[in-house]
SEKOL-908102 format. One line per field, with one value per residue (C-alpha): z, x, y; residue in one letter. Coordinates in nm, 3 decimals, always signed. Example, Ala and Ser with C-alpha at 12.3 -4.5 7.8 and 13.67 -1.06 7.14 Angstrom:
pz	[+0.780|+0.714];
px	[+1.230|+1.367];
py	[-0.450|-0.106];
residu	[A|S];
END
This chain:
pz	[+1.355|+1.607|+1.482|+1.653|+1.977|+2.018|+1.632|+1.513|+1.232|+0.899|+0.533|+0.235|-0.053|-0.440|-0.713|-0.597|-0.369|+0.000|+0.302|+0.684|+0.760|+1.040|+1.088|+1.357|+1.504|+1.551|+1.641|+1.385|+1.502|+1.191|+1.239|+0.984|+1.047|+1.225|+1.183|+1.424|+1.498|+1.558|+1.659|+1.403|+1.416|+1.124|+1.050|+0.844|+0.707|+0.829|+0.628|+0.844|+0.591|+0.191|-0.078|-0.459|-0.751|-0.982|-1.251|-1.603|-1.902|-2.158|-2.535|-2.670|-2.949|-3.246|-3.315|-3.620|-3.729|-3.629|-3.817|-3.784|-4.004|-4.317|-4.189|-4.436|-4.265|-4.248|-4.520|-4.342|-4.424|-4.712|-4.546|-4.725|-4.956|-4.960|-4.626|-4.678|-4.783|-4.527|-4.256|-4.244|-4.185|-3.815|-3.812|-3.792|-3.445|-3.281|-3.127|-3.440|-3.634|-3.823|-3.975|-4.135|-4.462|-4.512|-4.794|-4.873|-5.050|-4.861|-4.554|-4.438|-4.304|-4.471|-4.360|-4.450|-4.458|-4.729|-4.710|-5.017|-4.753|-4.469|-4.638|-4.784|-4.430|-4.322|-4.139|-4.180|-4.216|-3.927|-4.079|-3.712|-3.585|-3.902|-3.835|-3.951|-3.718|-3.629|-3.816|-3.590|-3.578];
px	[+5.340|+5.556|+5.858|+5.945|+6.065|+6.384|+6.354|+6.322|+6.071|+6.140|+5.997|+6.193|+6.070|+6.139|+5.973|+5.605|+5.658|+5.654|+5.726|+5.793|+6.107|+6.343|+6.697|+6.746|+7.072|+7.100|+7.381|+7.460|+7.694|+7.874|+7.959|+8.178|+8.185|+8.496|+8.667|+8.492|+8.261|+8.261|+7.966|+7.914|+7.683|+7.424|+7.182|+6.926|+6.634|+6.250|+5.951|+5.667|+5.410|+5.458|+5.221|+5.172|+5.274|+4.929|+4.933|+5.105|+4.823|+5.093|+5.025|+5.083|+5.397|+5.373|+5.534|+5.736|+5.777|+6.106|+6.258|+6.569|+6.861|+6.773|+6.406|+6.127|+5.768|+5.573|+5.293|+4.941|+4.770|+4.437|+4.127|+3.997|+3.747|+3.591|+3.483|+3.105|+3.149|+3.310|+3.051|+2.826|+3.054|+3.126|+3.564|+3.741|+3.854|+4.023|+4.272|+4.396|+4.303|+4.669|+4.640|+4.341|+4.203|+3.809|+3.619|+3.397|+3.137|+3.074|+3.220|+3.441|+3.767|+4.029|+4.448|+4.654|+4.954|+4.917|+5.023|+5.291|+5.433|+5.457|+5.624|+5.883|+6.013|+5.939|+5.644|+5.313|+4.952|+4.724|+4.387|+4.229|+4.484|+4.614|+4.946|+5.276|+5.348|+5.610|+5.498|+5.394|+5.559];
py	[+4.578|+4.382|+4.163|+3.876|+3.927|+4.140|+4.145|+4.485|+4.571|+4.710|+4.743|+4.595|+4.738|+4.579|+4.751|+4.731|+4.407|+4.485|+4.338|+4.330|+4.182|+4.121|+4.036|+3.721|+3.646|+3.230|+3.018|+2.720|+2.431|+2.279|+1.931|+1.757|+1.401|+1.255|+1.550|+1.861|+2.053|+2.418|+2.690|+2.964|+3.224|+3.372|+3.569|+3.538|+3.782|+3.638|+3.772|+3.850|+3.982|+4.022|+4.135|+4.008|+4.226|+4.226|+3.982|+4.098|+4.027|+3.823|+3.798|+3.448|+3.490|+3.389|+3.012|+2.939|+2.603|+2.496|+2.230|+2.014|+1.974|+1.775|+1.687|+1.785|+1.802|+1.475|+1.451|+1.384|+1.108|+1.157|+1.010|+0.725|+0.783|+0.446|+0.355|+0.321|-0.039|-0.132|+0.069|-0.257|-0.505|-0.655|-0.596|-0.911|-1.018|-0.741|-0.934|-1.070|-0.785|-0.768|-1.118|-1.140|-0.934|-0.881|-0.901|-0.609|-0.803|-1.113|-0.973|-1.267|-1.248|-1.445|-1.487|-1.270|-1.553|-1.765|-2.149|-2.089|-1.831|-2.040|-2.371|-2.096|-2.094|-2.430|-2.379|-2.488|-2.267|-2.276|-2.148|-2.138|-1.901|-1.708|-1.794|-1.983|-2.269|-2.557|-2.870|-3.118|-3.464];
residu	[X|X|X|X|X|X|X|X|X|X|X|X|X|X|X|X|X|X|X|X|X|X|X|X|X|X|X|X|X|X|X|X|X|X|X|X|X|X|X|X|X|X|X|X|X|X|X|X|X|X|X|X|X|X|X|X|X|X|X|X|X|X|X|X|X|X|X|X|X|X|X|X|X|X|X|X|X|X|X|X|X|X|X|X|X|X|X|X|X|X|X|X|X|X|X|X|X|X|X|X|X|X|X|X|X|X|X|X|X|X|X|X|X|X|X|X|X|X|X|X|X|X|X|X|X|X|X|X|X|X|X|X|X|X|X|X|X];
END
């Protein structure tokens, strides 16, 4: 196989990766910025033609838990047990989801905030929105 031209050919060989390389000559002019500029020549190595090594088969390693300084693992959560009386109610609004409680029985959604609650920090219950408000004037 030919190199490129006036390149000669050769064969570079690293454990079972081959390849056809040549050696090419070029000039390089380095140019430093209101300073000067001078013409240097390099060579570098151009690879005409490699081949793959063959995949290695890895075996996944084992993973140990690894654990910080002074952190104990976090408990899981238990699944609820009772969530069959809640399966046929409609959830309250998911928007305001947070605010309001339901009632497994009837089903209704009620506030969370309770009026007692509100006037504790001068504020006022809106029952339409669920929330504590400025008292209006």
């Amino acid at each position: 196989m030919a190199g490129a031209p006036g390149c000669p050919t050769g064969v570079w060989l690293a454990g079972s990766l081959t390849a056809v390389t040549c050696s090419l000559p070029l000039q390089i002019m380095r140019v430093k910025p209101h300073q000067s500029q001078h013409i240097g020549e390099m060579s570098f190595l151009q690879h005409s033609r490699c081949e793959c090594r063959p995949k290695k088969v890895r075996t996944k390693p084992e993973k140990k838990s690894v654990r910080g300084k002074g952190q104990g693992q976090k408990r899981k959560r238990k699944k609820s047990r009772f969530k069959s009386w809640s399966a046929h109610c409609e959830p309250c609004s998911e928007r305001r989801k947070h605010l309001f409680v339901q009632d497994p029985q009837t089903c209704k959604c009620s506030c969370k905030n309770t009026d007692s609650r509100c006037k504790a920090r001068q504020l006022e219950l809106n029952e339409r929105t669920c929330r504590c408000d400025k008292p209006r004037r």
